[in-house]
C-alpha positions in Angstrom: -13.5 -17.7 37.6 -14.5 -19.5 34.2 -17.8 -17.9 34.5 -16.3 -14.3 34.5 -13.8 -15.3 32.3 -16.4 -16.0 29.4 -18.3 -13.1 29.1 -14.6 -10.6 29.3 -13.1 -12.8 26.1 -16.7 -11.6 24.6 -16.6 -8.4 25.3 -12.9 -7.8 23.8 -13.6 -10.0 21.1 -16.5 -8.2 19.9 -13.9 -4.7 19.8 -11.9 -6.3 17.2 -12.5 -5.0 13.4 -10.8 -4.7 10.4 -10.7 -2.8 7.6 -12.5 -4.7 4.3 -9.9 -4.6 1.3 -11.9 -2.9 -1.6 -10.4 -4.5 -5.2 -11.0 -1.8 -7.7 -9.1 -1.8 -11.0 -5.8 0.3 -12.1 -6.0 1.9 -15.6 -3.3 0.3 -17.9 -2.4 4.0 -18.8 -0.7 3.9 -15.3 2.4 2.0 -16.5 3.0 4.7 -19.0 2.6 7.2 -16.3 5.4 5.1 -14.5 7.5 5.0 -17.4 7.1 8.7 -17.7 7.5 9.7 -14.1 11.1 7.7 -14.1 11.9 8.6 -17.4 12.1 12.6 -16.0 13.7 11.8 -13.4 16.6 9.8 -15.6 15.8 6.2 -14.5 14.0 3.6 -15.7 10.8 2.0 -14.3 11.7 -1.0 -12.9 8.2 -2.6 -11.2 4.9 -1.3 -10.4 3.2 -1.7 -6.9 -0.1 -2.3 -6.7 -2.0 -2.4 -3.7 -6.2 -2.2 -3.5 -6.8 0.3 -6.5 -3.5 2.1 -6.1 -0.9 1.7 -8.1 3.0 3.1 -7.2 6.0 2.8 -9.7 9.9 1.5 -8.8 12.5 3.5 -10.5 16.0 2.7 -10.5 18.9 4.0 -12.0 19.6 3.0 -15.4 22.8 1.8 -15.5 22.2 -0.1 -12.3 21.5 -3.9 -12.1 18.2 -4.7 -10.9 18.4 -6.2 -7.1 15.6 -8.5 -5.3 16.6 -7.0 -2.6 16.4 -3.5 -3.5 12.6 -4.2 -5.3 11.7 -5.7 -2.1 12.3 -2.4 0.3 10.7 -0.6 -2.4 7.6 -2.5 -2.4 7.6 -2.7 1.3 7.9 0.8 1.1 5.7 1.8 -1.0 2.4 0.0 0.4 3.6 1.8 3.7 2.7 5.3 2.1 -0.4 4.0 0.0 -1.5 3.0 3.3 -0.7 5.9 5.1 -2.8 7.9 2.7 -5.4 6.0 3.0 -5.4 6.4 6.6 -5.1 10.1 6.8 -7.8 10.5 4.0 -9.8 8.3 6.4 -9.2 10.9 9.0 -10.2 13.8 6.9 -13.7 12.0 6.2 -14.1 11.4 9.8 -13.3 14.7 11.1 -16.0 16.2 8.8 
């Protein structure tokens, strides 16, 4: 049994890869792009999220008090969509 045991864990083991985390930098100009963005939309930027070499603003309302809570879905959420971007513009290269 341990002898057939061995070479399965192997096998699965070897099918097991991740995705290597590239570090690029984000331009300073993109927290003025924030600003702007929330500033149009009649809020006020309240954190950046920066994941990799993406970069996505928090906007809350202005005369709302800022909420750990609140900045924490908001993050959460928005390395979900960075990552799903990724993913489908991983797809697209693939499927070429």
């Amino acid at each position: 049994m341990r002898n057939k045991l061995l070479p399965l864990l192997c096998l699965l083991s070897g099918g097991c890869t991740t995705a290597r985390a590239t570090y690029g930098s984000v331009s300073r100009e993109r927290a003025t792009e924030c600003a702007s963005h929330c500033e149009a939309l009649g809020m006020k930027l309240t954190a950046m999220v920066i994941i990799s070499s993406s970069a996505g603003c928090v906007c809350e309302p202005k005369d709302a008090q800022t909420r750990a809570s609140l900045l924490g879905a908001a993050t959460a959420a928005s390395g979900q969509l960075i990552e799903d971007e990724k993913a489908a513009a991983n797809q697209t290269q693939q499927s070429r």
